[in-house]
Structure formats: C-alpha cells, structure tokens
N, C-alpha and C positions, 0 to 999 in steps of 0.2 A: 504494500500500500504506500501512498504517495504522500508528502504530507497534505496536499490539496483534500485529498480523499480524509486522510484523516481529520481534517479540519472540517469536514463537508460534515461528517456522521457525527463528531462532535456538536455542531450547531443544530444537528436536527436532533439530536435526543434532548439536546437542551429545549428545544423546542417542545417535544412532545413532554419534558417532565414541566415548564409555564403552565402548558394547556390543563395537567393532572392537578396541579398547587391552584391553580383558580377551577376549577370546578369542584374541590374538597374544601376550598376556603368559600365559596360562595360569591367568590365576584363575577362571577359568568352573569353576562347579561337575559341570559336564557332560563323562561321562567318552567319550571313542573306541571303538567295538569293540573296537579295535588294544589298546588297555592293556588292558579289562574282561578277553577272551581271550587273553591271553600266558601260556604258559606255561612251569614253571620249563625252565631250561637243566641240558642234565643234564653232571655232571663225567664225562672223560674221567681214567684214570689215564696216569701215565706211560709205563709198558711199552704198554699199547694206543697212544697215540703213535709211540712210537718205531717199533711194527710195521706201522700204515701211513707214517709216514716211509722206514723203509728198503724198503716193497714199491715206494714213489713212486719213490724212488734207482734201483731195478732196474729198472722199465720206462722211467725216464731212460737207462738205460745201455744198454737194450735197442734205443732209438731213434736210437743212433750218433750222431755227430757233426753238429753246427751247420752248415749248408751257407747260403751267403748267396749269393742269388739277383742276376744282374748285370742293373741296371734301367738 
C-alpha cells in the first residue's frame, strides 16, 4: 500500500466513526418515527386516581391472603 492509499482509508474510517459519535450522541438531524408520532400524554385528575386505586385495593382484598407455595 501506498501512503496515498493509506491516507485514503485512514480518512474514510474517520469518517464512518463522525457518522457512529453523532448518531449515538444524538446530533443527527434525522428524527425517529418514535418522536415524529408521540403523542401528548393526557392528565389524569386526582379523584379518577384515587377511584381506580381503591377498585385495585378491592379486588386485592377480594383475592384473600398470600399463600406461599412449599418448593
């Protein structure tokens, strides 16, 4: 090999390892499906909380007691 040549493959692996460091760091201008389509999350109030929180509790309750199986 030549030094030309050597200098030629030198600049292009630098180049492909640029392209890997800005697509792992996130400067790529190039957006994902995943973000383009997200959409907003929607608020939940309190009281709707709380009322499947305590239906959760009641079919917990419904489910009786912890039984631990002897292995």
């Amino acid at each position: 090999m030549s030094v030309d040549e050597i200098l030629a493959s030198i600049d292009s692996e630098t180049a492909l390892l640029k392209q890997a460091r800005a697509l792992l760091s996130g400067d790529g201008t190039k957006k994902t499906a995943a973000s383009a389509t997200r959409k907003k999350r929607r608020k939940m109030s309190a009281a709707a909380r709380k009322r499947i929180g305590d239906a959760q509790r009641k079919r917990w309750a419904n489910q009786g007691p912890y039984k631990q199986s002897d292995k």
